[in-house]
N, C-alpha and C positions, 0 to 999 in steps of 0.2 A: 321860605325855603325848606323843602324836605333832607333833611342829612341821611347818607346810608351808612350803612351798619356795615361796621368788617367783614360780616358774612357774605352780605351781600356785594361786597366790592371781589372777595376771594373766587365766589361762585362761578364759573367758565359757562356761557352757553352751550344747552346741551347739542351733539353733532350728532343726524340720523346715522343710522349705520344700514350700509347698505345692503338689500337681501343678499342671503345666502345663495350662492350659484348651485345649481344641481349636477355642475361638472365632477365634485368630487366623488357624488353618490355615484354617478352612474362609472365615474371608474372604479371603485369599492364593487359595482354589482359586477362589469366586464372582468374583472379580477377574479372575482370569487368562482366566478364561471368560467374563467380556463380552470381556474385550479379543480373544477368540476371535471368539465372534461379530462385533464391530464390527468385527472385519477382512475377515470373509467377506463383510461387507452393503458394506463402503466396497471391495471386490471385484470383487462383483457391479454396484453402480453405475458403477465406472471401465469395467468391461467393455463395461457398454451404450452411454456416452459414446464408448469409442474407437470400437467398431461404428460410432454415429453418424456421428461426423466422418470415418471412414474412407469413408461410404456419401457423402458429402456431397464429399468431396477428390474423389472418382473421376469427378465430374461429374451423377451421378444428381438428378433436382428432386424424385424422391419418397422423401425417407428414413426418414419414420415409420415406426414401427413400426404395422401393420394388427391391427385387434382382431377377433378372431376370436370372441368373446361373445356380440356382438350378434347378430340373427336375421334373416335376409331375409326377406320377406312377397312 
């Protein structure tokens, strides 16, 4: 008869663990990339704004911007 050792009675089999999903990554990257985007767009908007006020501080009364869209007849 073989006897075990305390140790060996304490020791739990060990449980695979199952792989990592790559759903967390790829919302970590979709994340990172609005906050991309919403920087270039909150960017572009400060851009036009300083334009503005810059057009407007300099003493100019016409500082819209002109739509070039439209069509002359």
């Amino acid at each position: 008869m073989l006897m075990k050792t305390s140790l060996e009675n304490e020791r739990e089999p060990e449980v695979p663990q199952p792989p990592d999903s790559r759903r967390k990554a790829l919302l970590g990257l979709v994340f990172v990339l609005l906050l991309i985007v919403a920087g270039m767009f909150l960017t572009y908007v400060l851009r036009r704004v300083s334009q503005l006020q810059d057009c407007a501080m300099s003493g100019h009364s016409n500082c819209a911007p002109i739509d070039s869209t439209t069509t002359a007849r």
